[in-house]
C-alpha positions as CSV (number, residue, x, y, z in Angstrom):
1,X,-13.0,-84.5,-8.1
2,X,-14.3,-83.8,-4.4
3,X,-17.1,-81.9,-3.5
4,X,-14.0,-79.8,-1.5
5,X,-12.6,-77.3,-3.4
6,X,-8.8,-77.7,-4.3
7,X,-8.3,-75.1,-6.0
8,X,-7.4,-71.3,-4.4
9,X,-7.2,-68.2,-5.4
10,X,-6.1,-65.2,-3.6
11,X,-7.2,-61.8,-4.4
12,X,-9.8,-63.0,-6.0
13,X,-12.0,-59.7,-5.9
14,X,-9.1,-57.6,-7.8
15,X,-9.2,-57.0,-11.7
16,X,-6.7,-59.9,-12.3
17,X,-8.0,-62.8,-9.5
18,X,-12.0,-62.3,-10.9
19,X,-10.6,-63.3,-15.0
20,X,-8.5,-66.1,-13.4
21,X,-11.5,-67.2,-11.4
22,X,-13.5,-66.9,-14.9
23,X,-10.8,-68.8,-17.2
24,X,-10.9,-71.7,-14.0
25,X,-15.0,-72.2,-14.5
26,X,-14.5,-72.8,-18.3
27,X,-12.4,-75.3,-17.1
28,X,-13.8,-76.7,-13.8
29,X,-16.9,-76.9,-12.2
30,X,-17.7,-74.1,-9.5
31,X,-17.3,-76.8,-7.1
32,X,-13.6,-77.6,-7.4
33,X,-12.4,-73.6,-6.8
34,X,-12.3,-71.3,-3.7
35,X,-11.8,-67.2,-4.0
36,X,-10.1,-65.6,-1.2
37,X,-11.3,-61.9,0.0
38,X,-10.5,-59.8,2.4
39,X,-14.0,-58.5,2.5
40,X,-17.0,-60.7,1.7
41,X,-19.6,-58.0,1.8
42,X,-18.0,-56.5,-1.5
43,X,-20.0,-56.7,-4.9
44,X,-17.1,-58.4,-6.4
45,X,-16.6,-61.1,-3.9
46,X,-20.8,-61.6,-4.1
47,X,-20.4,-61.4,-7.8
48,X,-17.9,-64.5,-7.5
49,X,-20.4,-66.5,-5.2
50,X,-23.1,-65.9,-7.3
51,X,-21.3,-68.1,-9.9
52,X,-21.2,-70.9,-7.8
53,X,-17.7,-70.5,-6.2
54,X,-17.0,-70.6,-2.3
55,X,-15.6,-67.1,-1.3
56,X,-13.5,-67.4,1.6
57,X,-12.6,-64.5,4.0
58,X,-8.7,-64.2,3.4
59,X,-6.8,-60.9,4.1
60,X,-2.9,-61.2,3.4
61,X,-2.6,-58.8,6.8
62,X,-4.2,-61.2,8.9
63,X,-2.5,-64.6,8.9
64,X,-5.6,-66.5,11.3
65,X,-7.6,-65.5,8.3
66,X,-5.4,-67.4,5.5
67,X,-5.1,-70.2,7.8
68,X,-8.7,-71.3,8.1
69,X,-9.2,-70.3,4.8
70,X,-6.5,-72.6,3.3
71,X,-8.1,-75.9,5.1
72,X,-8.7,-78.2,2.1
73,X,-6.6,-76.6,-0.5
74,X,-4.7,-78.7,-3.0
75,X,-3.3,-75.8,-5.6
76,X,-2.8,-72.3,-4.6
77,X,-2.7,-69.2,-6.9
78,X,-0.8,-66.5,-4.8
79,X,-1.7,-63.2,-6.7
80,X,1.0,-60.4,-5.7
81,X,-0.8,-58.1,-3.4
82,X,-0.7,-54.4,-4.8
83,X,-0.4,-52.8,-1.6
84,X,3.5,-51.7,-2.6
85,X,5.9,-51.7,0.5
86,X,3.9,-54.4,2.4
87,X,4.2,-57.3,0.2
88,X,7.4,-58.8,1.8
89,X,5.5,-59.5,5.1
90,X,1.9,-60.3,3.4
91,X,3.7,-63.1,1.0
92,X,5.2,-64.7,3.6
93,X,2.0,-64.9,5.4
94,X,0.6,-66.7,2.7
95,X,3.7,-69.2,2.4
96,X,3.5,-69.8,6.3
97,X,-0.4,-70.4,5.9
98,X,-0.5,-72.6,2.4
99,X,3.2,-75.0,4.4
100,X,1.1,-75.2,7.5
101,X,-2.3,-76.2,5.4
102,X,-0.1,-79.1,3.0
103,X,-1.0,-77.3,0.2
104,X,0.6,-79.4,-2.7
105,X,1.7,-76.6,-5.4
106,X,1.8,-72.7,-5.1
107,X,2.0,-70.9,-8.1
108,X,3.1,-67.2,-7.6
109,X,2.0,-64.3,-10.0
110,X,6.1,-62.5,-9.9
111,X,7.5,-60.2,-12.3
112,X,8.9,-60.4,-15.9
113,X,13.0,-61.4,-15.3
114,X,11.9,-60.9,-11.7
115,X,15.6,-61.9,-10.3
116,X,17.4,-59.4,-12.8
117,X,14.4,-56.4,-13.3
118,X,16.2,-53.0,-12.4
119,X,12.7,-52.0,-11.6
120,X,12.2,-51.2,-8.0
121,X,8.8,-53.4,-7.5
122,X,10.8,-56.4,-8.7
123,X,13.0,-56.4,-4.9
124,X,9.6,-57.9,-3.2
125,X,9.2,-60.2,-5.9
126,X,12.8,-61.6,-5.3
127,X,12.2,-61.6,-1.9
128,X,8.8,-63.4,-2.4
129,X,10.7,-65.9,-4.6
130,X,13.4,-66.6,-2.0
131,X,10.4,-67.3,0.7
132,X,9.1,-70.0,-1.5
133,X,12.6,-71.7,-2.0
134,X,12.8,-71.6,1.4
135,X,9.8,-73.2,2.3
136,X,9.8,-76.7,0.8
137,X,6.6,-76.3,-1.1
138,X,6.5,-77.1,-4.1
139,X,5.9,-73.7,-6.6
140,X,5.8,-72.3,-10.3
141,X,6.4,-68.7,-11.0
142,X,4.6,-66.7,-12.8
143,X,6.6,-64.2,-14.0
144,X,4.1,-61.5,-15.7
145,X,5.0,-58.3,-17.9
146,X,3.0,-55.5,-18.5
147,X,-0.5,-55.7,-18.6
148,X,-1.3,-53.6,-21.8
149,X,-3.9,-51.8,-20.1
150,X,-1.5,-50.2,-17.8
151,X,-0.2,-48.3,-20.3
152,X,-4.1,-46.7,-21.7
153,X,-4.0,-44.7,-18.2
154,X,-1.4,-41.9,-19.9
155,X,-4.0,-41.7,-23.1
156,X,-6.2,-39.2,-21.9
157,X,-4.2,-36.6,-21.1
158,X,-2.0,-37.5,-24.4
159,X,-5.0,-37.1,-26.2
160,X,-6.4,-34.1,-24.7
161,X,-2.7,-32.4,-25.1
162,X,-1.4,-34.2,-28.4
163,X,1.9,-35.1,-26.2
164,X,2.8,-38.3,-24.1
165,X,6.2,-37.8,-22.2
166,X,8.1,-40.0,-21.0
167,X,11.0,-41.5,-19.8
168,X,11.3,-44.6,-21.7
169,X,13.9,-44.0,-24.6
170,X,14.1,-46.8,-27.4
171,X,13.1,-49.3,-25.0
172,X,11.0,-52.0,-26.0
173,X,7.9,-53.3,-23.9
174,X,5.9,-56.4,-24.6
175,X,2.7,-56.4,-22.6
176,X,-0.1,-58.5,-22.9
177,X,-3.9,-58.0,-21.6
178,X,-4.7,-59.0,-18.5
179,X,-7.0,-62.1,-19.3
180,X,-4.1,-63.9,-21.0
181,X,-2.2,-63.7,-18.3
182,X,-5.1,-64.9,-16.2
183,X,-6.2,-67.4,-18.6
184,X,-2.6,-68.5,-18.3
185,X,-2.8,-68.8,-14.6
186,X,-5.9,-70.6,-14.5
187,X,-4.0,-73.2,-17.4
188,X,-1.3,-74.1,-14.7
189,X,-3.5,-74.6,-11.8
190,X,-6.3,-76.5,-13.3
191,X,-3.6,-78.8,-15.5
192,X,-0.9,-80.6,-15.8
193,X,2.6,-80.5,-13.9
194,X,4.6,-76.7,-13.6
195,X,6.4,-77.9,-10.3
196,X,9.7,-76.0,-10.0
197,X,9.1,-74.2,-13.5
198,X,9.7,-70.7,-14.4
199,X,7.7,-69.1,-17.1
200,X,8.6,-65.4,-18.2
201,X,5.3,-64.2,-19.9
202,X,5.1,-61.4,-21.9
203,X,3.0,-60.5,-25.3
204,X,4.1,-61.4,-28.9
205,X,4.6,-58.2,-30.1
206,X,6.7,-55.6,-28.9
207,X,6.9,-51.7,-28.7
208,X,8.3,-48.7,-27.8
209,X,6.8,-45.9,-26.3
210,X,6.9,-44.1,-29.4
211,X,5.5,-46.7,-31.3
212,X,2.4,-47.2,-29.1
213,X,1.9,-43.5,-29.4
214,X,1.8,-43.4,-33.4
215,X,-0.6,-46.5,-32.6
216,X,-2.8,-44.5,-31.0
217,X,-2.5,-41.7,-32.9
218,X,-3.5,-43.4,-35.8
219,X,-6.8,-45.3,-33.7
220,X,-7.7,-41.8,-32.5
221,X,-7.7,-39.7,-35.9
222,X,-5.4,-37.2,-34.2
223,X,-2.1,-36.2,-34.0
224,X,0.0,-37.4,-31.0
225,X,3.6,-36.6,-30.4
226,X,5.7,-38.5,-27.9
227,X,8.5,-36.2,-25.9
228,X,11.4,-38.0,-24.7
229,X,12.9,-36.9,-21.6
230,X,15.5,-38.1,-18.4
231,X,13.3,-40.1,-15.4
232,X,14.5,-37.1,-13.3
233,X,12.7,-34.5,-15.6
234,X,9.6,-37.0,-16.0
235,X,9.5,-37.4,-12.2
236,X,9.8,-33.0,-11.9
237,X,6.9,-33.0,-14.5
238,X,4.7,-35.8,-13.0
239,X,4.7,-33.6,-9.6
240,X,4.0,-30.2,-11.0
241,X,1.3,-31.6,-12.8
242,X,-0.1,-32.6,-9.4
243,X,0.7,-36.3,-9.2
244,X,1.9,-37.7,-5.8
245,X,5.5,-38.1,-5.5
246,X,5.5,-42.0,-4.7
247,X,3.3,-42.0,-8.0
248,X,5.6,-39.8,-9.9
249,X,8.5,-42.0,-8.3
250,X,6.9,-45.4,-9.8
251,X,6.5,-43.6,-13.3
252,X,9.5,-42.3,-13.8
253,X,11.5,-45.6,-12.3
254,X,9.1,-47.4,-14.4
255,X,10.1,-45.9,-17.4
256,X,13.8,-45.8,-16.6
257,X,13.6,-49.8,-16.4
258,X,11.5,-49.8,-19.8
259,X,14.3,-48.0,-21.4
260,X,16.8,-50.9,-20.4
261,X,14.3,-53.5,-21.5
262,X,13.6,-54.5,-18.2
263,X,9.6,-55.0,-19.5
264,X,10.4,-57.0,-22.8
265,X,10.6,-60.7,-23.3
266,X,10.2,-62.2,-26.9
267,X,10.5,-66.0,-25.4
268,X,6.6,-66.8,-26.4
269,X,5.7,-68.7,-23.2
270,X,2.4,-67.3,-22.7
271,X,1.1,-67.5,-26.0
272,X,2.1,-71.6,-25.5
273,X,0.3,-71.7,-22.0
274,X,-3.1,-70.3,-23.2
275,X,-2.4,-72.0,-26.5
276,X,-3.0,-68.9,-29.2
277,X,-1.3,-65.9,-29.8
278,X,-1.6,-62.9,-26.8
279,X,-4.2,-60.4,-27.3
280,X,-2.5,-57.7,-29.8
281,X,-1.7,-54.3,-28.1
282,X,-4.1,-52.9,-30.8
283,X,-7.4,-54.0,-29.9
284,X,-6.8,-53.3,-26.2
285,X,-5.6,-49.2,-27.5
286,X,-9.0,-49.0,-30.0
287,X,-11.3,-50.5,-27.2
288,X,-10.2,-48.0,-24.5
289,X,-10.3,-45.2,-27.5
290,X,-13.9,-46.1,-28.5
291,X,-15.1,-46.5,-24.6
292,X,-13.3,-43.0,-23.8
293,X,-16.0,-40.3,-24.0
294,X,-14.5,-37.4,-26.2
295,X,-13.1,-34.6,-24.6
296,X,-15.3,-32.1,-26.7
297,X,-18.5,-33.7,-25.7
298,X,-17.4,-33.1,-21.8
299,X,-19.7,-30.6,-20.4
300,X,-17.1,-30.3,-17.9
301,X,-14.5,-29.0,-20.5
């Protein structure tokens, strides 16, 4: 392998990009991978650099930035930017920047059933998707679900009221943590061929809502209720409880979607790519339980 790296990964500072960038260096040495950043001066990016890996400034808003730093690339990991409402324009900047560099393969982090999801966040996907078909590079999708950690940020309150509410009916979700579905990345641009493949990645195990509450209830030593309710009333209760109304929007649309599957996927793909079985819902719930300091030992309380 050159001394260039060939490898890419953009994002590379966020909570997802810094895991892929740790499952690439079990695989490769520092040598063969680059970290994009749109700010070099953060502790994240100079964590990255300290581990031997070439951070590169690259900011999704500013295409001369992806350009220079795409010089050399061979295999591109295109993490979705979180910046909601932009992404259309900042993933085609990326696409433009990878065609013009020759980059060989361009694997995109999308969404679960992306080009069917009834969830609104999946419409940027699609349109990211489309870009890449139309722009003659070679690409793999990524297709995540729910990282299982999204879904620890509604404990607190649960377990300071006894009641999670939500939106979600008898839907069933199938998250996984968010290191398998970087380790997962990091297997499909380190090796092997995933040219023109689509992989729909999910966890092993499903839920509902309800379940994962009794889950929790049961980790915590406390009783927790789960109070089903219509996205409209979740959105009206989300905003009188002093959440932002694009917030309270994503929640309850979120939910809506969970509650017509739109977040479960029982095809196993992930477990295959990182080779064992996704981390269970379960340990992710009882870490973020044991981590939480208790709500009677808040002075603030």
């Amino acid at each position: 392998m050159s001394s260039s790296p060939e490898l890419f990964v953009t994002g590379a500072t966020g909570q997802l990009g810094s895991l892929v960038i740790d499952a690439l260096l079990e695989r490769l040495p520092a040598s063969a991978v680059a970290a994009g950043a749109r700010d070099l001066s953060k502790d994240s990016a100079l964590a990255i650099r300290d581990k031997g890996v070439e951070v590169r400034l690259a900011d999704y808003a500013r295409p001369e930035t992806l350009e220079t730093a795409l010089i050399g690339v061979d295999r591109l990991l295109l993490i979705s930017s979180s910046e909601i409402g932009q992404r259309r324009q900042q993933h085609r900047n990326v696409i433009a920047a990878a065609r013009n560099a020759g980059v060989s393969l361009v694997a995109y982090t999308s969404g679960l059933h992306a080009d069917t999801s009834p969830l609104f966040v999946a419409d940027e996907h699609r349109d990211t998707e489309a870009a890449l078909a139309e722009s003659g590079l070679p690409f793999v999708l990524l297709r995540n679900g729910w990282y299982s950690e999204v879904f620890t940020w509604r404990l607190p309150l649960a377990l300071k009221t006894g009641t999670l509410i939500g939106a979600a009916g008898d839907g069933r979700i199938s998250p996984a943590a968010r290191a398998d579905y970087a380790e997962a990345a990091a297997a499909v641009l380190a090796e092997g061929d995933h040219a023109s493949r689509t992989y729909e990645l999910a966890g092993d195990t499903s839920f509902t809502l309800a379940e994962l509450v009794s889950l929790a209830s049961e980790i915590a030593g406390k009783p927790i209720a789960y109070q089903d309710m219509t996205p409209d009333e979740l959105k009206a209760t989300a905003i009188t409880a002093g959440l932002p109304e694009m917030f309270a929007l994503m929640l309850s649309g979120t939910d809506a979607g969970m509650a017509k599957d739109a977040l479960f996927d029982n095809g196993g793909a992930l477990a295959r790519l990182i080779g064992r079985p996704t981390t269970p819902i379960q340990s992710t719930i009882r870490s973020f339980i044991q981590s939480s300091p208790s709500p009677q030992s808040d002075s603030r309380s």
